[in-house]
N, C-alpha and C positions, 0 to 999 in steps of 0.2 A: 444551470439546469433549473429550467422554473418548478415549483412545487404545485403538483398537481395529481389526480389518482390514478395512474395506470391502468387500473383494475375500467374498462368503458365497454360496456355491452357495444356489441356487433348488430348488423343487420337481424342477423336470426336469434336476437336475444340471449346467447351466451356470453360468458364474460372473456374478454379475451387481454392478455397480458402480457405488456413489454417490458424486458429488461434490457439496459442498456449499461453493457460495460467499457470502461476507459479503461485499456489497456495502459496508454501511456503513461498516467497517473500512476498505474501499479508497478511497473517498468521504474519509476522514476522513486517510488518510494521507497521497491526494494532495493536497487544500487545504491541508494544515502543511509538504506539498512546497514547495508553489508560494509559500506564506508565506515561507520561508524564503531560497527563491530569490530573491524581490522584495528580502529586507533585503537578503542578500547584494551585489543589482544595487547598490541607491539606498545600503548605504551603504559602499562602494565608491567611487561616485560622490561622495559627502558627503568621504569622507578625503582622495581625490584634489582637491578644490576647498578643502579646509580646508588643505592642504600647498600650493597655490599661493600662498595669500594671504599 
C-alpha cells in the first residue's frame, strides 16, 4: 500500500474518504491468534500435569 492521503477533494470541493480494509490479513491474524492461544491453554495444562507426576 503506497503512503499517501486519502483525505482528496472531489469535483465539487468536498473531501471525500477511502477506507480500504483487508480482510484476509485480519482472517489470517486472528486464526494464528487463536493458535497460539490454544498452545498456550493445552500446554500450560501439559507442564502443570507433567510437575505433579
Amino acid at each position: 500500500m503506497s503512503k499517501r492521503d486519502y483525505c482528496e477533494a472531489n469535483a465539487a470541493g468536498t473531501p471525500s474518504i477511502s477506507v480500504s480494509v483487508d480482510v484476509t490479513k485480519i482472517v489470517k491474524y486472528l486464526c494464528i491468534a487463536g493458535i497460539v492461544i490454544v498452545g498456550i491453554i493445552f500446554g500450560t495444562k501439559y507442564y502443570q500435569k507433567m510437575i505433579e507426576d
